[in-house]
N, CA, C and O of each residue as an XYZ file, in Angstrom:
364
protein
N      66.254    126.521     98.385
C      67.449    127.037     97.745
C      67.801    126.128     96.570
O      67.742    124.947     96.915
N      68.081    126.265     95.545
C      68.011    125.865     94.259
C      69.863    126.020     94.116
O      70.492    127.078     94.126
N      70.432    124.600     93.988
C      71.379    124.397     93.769
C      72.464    124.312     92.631
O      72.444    123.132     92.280
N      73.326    124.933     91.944
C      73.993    124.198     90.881
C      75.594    123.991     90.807
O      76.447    124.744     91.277
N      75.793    122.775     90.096
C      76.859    122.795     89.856
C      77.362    123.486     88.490
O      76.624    123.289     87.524
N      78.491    124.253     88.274
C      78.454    125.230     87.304
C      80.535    125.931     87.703
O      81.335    126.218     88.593
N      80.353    125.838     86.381
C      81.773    126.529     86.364
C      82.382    128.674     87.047
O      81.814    129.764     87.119
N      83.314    128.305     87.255
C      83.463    129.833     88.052
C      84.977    130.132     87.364
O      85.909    129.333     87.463
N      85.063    131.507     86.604
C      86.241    131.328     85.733
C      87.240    132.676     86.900
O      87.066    133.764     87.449
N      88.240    131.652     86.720
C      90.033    132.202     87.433
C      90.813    132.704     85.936
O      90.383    132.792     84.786
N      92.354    133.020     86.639
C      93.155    133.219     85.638
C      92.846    134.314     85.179
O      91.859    134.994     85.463
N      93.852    134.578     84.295
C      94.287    135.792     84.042
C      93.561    136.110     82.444
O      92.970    135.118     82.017
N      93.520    137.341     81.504
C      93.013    137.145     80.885
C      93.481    136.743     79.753
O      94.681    136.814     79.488
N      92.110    136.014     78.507
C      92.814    134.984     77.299
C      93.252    133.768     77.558
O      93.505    132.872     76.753
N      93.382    133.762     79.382
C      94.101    132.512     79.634
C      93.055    131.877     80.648
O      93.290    131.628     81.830
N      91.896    131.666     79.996
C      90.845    130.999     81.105
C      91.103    129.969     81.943
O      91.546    129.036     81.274
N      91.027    129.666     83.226
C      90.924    128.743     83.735
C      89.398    128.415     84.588
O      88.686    129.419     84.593
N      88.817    127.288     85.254
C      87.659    127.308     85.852
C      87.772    126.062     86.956
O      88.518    125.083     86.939
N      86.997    126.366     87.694
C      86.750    125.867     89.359
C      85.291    125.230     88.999
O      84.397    125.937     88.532
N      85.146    124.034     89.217
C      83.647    123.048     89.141
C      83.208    123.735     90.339
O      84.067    123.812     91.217
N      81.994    124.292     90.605
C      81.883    124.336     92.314
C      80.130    124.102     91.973
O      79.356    124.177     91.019
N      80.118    123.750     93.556
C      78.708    124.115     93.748
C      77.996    125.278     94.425
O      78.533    125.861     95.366
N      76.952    125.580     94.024
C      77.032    127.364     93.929
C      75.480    127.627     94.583
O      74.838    126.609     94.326
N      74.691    128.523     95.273
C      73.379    128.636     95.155
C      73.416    129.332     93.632
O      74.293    129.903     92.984
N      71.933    128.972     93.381
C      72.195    129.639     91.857
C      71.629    131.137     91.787
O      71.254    131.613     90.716
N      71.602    131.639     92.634
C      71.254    133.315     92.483
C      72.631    134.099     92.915
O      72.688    135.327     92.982
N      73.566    133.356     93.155
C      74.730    133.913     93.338
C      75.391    134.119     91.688
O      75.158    133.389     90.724
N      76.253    135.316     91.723
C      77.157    135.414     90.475
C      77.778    134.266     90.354
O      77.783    133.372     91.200
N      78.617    134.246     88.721
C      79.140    133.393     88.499
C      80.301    132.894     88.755
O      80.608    131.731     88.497
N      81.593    134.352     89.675
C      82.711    134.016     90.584
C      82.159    134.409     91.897
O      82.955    134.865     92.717
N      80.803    134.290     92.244
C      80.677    135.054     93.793
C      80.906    133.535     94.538
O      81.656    132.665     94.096
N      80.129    133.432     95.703
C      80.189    132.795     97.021
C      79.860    131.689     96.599
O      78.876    131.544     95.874
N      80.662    130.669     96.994
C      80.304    128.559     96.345
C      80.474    128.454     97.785
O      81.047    129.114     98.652
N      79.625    127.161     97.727
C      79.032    126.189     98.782
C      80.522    125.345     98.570
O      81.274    125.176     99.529
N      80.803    124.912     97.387
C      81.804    123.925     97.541
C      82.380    123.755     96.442
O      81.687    123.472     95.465
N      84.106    123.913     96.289
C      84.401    123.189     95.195
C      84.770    122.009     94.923
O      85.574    121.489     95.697
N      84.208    121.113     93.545
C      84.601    119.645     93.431
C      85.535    119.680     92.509
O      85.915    118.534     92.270
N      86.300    120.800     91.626
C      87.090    120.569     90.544
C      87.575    121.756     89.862
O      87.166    122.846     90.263
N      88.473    121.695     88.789
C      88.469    122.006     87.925
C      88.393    121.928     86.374
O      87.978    120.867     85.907
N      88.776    123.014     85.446
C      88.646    122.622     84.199
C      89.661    124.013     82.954
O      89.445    125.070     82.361
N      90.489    123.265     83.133
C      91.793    124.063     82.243
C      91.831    123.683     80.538
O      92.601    122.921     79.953
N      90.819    124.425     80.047
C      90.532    124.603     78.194
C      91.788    124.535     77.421
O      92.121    123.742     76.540
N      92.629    125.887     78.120
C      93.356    126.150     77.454
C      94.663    125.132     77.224
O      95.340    125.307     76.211
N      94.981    124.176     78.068
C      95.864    123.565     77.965
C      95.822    122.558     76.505
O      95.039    122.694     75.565
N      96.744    121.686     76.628
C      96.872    120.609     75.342
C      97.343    119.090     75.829
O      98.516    118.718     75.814
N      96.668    118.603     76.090
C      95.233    117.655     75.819
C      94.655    119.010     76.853
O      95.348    119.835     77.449
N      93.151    118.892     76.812
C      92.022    119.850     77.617
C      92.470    119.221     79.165
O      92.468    117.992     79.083
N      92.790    119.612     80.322
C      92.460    118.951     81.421
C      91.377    119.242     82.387
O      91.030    120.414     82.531
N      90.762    118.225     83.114
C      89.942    117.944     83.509
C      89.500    117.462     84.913
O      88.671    116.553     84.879
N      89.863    117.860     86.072
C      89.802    117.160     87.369
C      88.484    117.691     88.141
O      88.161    118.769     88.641
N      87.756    116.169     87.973
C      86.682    116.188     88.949
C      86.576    115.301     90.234
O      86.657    114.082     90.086
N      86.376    115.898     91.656
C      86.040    114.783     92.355
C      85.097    114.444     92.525
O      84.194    115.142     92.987
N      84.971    112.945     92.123
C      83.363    111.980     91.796
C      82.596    111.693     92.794
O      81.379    111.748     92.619
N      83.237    111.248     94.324
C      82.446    111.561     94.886
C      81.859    112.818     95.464
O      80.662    112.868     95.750
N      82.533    113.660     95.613
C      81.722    114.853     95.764
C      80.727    115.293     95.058
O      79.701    115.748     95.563
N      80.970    115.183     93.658
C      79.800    115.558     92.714
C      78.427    114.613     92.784
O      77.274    114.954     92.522
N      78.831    113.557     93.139
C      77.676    112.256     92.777
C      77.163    112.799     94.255
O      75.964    113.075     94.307
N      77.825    112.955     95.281
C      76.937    113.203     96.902
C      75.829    114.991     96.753
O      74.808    115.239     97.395
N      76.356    115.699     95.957
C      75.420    116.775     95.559
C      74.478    116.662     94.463
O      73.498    117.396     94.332
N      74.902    115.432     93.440
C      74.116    114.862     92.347
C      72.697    114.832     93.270
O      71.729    115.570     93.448
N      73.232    113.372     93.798
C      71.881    113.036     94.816
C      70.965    114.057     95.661
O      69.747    114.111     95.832
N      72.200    114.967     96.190
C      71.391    116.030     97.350
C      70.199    116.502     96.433
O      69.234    116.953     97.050
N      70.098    116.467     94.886
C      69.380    117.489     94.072
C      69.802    118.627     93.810
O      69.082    119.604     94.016
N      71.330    118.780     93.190
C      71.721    119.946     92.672
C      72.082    119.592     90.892
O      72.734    118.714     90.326
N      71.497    120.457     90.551
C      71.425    120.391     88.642
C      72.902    120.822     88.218
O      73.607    121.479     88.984
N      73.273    120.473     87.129
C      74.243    120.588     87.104
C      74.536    121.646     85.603
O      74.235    120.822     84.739
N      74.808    122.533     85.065
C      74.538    123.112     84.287
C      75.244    122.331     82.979
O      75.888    121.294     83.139
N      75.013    123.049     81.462
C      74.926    122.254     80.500
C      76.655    121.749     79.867
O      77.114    120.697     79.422
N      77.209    123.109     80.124
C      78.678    122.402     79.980
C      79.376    121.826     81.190
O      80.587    121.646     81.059
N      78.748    121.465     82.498
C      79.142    120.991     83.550
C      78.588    119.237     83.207
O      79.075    118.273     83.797
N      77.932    119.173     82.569
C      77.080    117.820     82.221
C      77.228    117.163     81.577
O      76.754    116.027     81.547
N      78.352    117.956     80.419
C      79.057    117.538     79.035
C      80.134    117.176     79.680
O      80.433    116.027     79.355
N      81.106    117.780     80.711
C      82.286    117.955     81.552
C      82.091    116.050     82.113
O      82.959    115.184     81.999
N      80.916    115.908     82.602
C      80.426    114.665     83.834
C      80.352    113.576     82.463
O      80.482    112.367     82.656
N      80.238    113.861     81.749
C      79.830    112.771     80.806
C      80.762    112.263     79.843
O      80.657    111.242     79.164
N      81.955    113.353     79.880
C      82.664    112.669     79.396
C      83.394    112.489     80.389
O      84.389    112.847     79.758
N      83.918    112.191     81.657
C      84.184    111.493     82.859
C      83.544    110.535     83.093
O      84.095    109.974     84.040
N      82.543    109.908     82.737
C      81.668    109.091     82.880
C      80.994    109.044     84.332
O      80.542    108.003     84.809
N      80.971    110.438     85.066
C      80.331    110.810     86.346
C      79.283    110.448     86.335
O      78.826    109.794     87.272
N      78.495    110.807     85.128
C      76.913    111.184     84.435
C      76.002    109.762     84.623
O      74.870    109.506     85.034
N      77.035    109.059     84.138
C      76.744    107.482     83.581
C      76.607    106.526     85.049
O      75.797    105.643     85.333
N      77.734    107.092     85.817
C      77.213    106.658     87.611
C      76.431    106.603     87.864
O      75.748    105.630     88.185
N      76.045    108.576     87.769
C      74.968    108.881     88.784
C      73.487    107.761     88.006
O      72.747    106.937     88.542
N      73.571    108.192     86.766
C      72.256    107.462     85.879
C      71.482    106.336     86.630
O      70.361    106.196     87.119
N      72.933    105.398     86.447
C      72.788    104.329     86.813
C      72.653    104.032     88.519
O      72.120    102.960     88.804
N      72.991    104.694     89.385
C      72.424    104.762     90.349
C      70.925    104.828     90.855
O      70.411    104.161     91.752
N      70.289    105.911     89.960
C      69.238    106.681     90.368
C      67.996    105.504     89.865
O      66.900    105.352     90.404
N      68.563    104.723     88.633
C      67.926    103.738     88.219
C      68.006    102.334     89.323
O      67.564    101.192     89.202
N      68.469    102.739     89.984
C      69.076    101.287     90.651
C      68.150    101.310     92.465
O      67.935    100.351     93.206
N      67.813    102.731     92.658
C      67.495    103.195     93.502
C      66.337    103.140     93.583
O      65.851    103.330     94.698
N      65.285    102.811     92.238
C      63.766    103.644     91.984
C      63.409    102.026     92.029
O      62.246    101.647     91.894
């Protein structure tokens, strides 16, 4: 089963909001998540941003990919830069 972490959009419309979750990836993009670690509210002012790090870094490891604006999301959290440095620390 091929894992990702990947955004799932709420809210109403024009007024996006999104749920970080982890998802199988043959599921739709609001269907059935394994788990959510967060969110991510665009529309607001500053952007907000709530991820929980360890959750993400414990599915990092399990081997779940994380998709490309979910990675941009981790990196500028400096999630990305953890896990990196973990995986380097590990090998």
């Amino acid at each position: 089963m091929a894992v990702k972490i990947r955004l799932a959009r709420t809210g109403r419309k024009k007024m996006a909001y999104y749920r970080v979750v982890v998802a199988d990836s043959r599921m739709p993009r609001d269907g059935r998540c394994i788990a959510y670690v967060g969110t991510y509210a665009p529309r607001e002012n500053p952007v907000k941003v709530v991820i929980d790090e360890t959750a993400v870094l414990k599915w990092l490891g399990k081997g779940a990919q994380p998709t490309e604006t979910v990675k941009s999301l981790l990196k500028k959290q400096g999630t990305w830069k953890k896990f990196q440095a973990g995986k380097t620390a590990a090998a």
